[in-house]
C-alpha positions in Angstrom: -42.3 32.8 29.9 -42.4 36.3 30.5 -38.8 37.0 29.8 -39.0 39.4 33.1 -35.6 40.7 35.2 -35.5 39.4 38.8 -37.0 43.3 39.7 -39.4 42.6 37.8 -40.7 38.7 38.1 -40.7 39.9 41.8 -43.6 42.6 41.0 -45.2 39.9 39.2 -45.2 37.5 42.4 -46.1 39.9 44.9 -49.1 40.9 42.8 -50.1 37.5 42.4 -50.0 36.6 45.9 -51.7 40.4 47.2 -54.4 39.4 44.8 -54.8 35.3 46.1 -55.2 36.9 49.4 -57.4 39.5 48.9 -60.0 38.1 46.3 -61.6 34.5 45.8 -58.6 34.2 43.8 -55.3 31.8 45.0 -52.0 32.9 44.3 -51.3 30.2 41.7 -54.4 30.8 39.9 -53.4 34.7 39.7 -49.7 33.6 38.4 -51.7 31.0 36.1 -53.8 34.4 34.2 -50.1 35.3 34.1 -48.7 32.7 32.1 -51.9 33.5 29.4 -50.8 36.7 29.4 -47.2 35.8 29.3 -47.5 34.1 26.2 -49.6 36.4 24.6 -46.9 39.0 24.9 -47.2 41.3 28.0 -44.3 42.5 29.3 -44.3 42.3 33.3 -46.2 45.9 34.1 -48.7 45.0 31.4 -49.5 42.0 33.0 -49.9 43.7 36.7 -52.2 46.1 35.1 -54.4 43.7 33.2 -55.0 41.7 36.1 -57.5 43.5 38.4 -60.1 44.0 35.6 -59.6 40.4 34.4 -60.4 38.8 38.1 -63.2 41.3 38.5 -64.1 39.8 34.8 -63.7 36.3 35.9 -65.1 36.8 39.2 -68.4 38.4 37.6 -69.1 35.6 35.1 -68.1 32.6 37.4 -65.0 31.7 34.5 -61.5 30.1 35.1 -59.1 32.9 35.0 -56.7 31.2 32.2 -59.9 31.2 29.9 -61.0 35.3 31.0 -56.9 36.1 30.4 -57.1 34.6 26.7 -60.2 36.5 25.8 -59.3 39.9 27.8 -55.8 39.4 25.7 -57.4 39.2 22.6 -59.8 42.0 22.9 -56.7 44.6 23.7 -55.1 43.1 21.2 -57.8 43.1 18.8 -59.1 46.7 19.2 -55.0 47.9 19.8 -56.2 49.0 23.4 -53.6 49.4 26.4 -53.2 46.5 29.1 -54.2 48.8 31.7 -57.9 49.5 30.0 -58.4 45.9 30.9 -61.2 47.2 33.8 -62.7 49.2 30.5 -63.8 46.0 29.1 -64.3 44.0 31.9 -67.2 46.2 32.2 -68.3 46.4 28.7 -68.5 42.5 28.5 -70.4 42.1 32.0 -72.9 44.9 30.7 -73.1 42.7 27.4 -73.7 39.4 29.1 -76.5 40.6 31.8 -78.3 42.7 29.4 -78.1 40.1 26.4 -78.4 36.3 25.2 -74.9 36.3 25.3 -72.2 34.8 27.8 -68.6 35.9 28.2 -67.2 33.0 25.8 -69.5 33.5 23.3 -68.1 37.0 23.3 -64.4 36.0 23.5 -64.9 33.9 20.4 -67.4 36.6 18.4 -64.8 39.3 19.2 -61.9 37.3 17.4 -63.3 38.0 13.9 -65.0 41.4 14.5 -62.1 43.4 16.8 -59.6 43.7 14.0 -62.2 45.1 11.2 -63.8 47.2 14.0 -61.0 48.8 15.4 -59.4 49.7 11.9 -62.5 51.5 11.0 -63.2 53.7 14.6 -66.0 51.3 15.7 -65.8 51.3 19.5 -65.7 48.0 21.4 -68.7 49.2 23.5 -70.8 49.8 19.8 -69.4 46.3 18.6 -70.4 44.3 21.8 -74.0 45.8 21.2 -73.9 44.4 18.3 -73.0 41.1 19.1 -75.6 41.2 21.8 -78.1 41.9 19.2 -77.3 39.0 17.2 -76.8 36.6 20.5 -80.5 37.9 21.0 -81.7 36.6 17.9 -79.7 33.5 18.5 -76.5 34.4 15.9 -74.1 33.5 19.1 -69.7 33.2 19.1 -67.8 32.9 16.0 -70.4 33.1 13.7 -71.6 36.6 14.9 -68.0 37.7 15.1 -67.8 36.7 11.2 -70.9 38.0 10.2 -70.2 41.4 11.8 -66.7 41.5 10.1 -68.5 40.2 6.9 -71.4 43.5 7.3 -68.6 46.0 8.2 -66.4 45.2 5.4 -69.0 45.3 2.6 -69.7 48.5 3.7 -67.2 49.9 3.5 -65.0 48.3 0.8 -68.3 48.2 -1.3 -68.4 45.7 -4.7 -70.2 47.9 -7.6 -73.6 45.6 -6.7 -73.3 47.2 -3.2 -72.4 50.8 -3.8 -75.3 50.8 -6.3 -77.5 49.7 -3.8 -76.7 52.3 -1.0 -76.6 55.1 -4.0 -80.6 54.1 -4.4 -80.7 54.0 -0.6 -78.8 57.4 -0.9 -76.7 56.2 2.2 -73.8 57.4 2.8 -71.1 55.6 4.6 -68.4 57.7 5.0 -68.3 61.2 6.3 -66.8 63.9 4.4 -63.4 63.2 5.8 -63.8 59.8 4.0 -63.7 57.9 8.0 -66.5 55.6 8.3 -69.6 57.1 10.3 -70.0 54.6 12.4 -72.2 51.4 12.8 -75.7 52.6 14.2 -75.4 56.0 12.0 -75.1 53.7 9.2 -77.7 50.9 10.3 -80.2 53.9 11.5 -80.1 55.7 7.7 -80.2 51.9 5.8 -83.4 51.1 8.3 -85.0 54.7 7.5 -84.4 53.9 3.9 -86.2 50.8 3.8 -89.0 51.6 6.3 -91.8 51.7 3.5 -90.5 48.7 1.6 -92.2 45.1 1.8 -90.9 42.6 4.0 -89.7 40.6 1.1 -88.1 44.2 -0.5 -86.2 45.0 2.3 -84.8 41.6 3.0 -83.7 41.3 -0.6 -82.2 44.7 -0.2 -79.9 44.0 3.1 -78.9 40.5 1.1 -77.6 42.6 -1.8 -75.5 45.0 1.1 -74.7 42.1 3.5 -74.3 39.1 0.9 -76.4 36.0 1.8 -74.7 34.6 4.5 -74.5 38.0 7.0 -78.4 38.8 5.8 -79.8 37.3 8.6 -77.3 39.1 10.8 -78.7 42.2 8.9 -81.8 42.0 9.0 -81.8 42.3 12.8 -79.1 45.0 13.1 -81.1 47.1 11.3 -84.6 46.2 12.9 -82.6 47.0 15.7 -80.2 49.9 15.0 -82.7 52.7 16.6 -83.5 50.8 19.5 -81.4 47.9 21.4 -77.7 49.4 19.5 -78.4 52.9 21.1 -79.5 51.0 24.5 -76.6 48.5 25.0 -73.7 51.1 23.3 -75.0 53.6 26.1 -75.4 50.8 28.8 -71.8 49.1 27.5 -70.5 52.8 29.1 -71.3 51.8 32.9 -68.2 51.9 34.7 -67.6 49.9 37.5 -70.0 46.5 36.5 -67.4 43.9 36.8 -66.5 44.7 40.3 -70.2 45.2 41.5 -71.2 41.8 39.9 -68.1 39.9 41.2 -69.1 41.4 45.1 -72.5 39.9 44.2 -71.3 36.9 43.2 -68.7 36.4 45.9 -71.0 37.2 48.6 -72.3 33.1 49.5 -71.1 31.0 51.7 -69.0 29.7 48.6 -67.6 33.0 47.7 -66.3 33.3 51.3 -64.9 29.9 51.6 -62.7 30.7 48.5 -61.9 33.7 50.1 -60.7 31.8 53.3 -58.6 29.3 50.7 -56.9 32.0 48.7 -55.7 33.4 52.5 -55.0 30.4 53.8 -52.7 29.8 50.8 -51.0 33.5 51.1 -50.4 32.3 54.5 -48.7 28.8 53.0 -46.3 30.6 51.1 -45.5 33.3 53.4 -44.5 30.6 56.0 -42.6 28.9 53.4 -40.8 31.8 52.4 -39.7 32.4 56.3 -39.0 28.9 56.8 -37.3 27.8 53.3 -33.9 29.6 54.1 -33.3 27.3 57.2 -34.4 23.9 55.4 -32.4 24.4 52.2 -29.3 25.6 54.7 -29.4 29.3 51.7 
């Protein structure tokens, strides 16, 4: 699957099986991540540096590792990251899910529709997970925060006439002077300024002319939230080191160190094998 030279499918295995006996982790579920991100495209040193933040990822939110490789995959592809900033968001996603009404999959799938949009326009994935945390909060969860995000960002800034009117009587602007977009929260924070003193029924008529009916909801509570919980969980997405802390957590039970004791006991397996194999095959 991975198309790798001997050299190289070698790396592959002996990080697979230094990572079954060291974490909670077997061998063949490391080599299993593998495949995911074989078929997704990594190239062999991709895939060995993608695959300590995914564990820590999978280890943190108590997910099967083919399921945390798909959505790691997809976010670096999505936001045109490198393989090896894999730790990066690991940490942004654990933030998201303990600070938020979110889980990891509902993220996975949100971050399908909204990477792409967001990381053409600058929009950070630590800005866009706040986001989607904001709408799991008010119960927008998965795929349809993900669309209505990509729906909010691209009316903005690809603006219909009924649109650019509105934000001209807002007098918001959405791009700098450069012509890049400002960025989400700058944007949200002047559009919730603007509309501070207008009725409830005003403003949400307002945000359904900007965001088009189906994304109003979404909105509605970006805004509402855009000079409170956006600032808090962009600045709390920035914590480095999350994943790792909550997978330690997690793993230390008398279940965490039974899987432990597997994953060894399995290293042990197939170094045995490996001494023994040449003698039974007569190679």
């Amino acid at each position: 699957l991975s198309g790798s030279t001997n050299q190289e499918f070698q790396a592959l295995s002996n990080t697979a099986r230094v990572l079954g006996a060291t974490t909670t982790f077997s061998a063949t579920q490391a080599a299993e991540a593998m495949q995911f991100l074989s078929m997704a495209g990594y190239k062999a040193n991709e895939q060995i540096d993608a695959m300590p933040g995914l564990l820590a990822l999978a280890a943190a939110s108590q997910s099967d590792l083919g399921t945390t490789a798909d959505i790691v995959s997809n976010i670096i592809s999505g936001f045109n990251l490198e393989a090896k900033e894999s730790a990066r968001i690991a940490d942004v996603l654990t933030n998201q899910a303990t600070s938020s009404n979110v889980t990891l999959y509902e993220m996975g799938d949100a971050m399908k529709f909204a990477a792409p949009m967001s990381s053409a326009l600058g929009v950070a994935i630590e800005e866009a997970s706040a986001a989607i945390g904001i709408l799991g909060d008010a119960g927008i969860k998965g795929g349809m925060a993900g669309r209505n995000l990509n729906i909010i960002l691209s009316r903005l800034t690809n603006p219909s006439k009924e649109v650019t009117k509105t934000l001209n009587e807002l007098s918001v602007e959405v791009l700098d002077s450069t012509g890049e977009f400002r960025g989400l929260q700058a944007v949200l924070s002047d559009i919730e300024i603007a509309t501070a003193n207008m009725t409830s029924a005003q403003k949400a008529s307002t945000l359904a002319q900007i965001a088009g009916q189906d994304a109003a909801k979404s909105m509605l509570n970006l805004v509402a939230q855009s000079n409170s919980k956006m600032i808090e969980y962009t600045e709390n997405n920035k914590k480095m080191g999350t994943a790792a802390r909550v997978a330690k957590e997690q793993n230390d039970s008398f279940t965490g160190a039974l899987k432990e004791l597997n994953s060894a006991i399995e290293e042990l397996q197939i170094a045995t094998g490996d001494v023994l194999l040449p003698s039974l095959t007569g190679s």
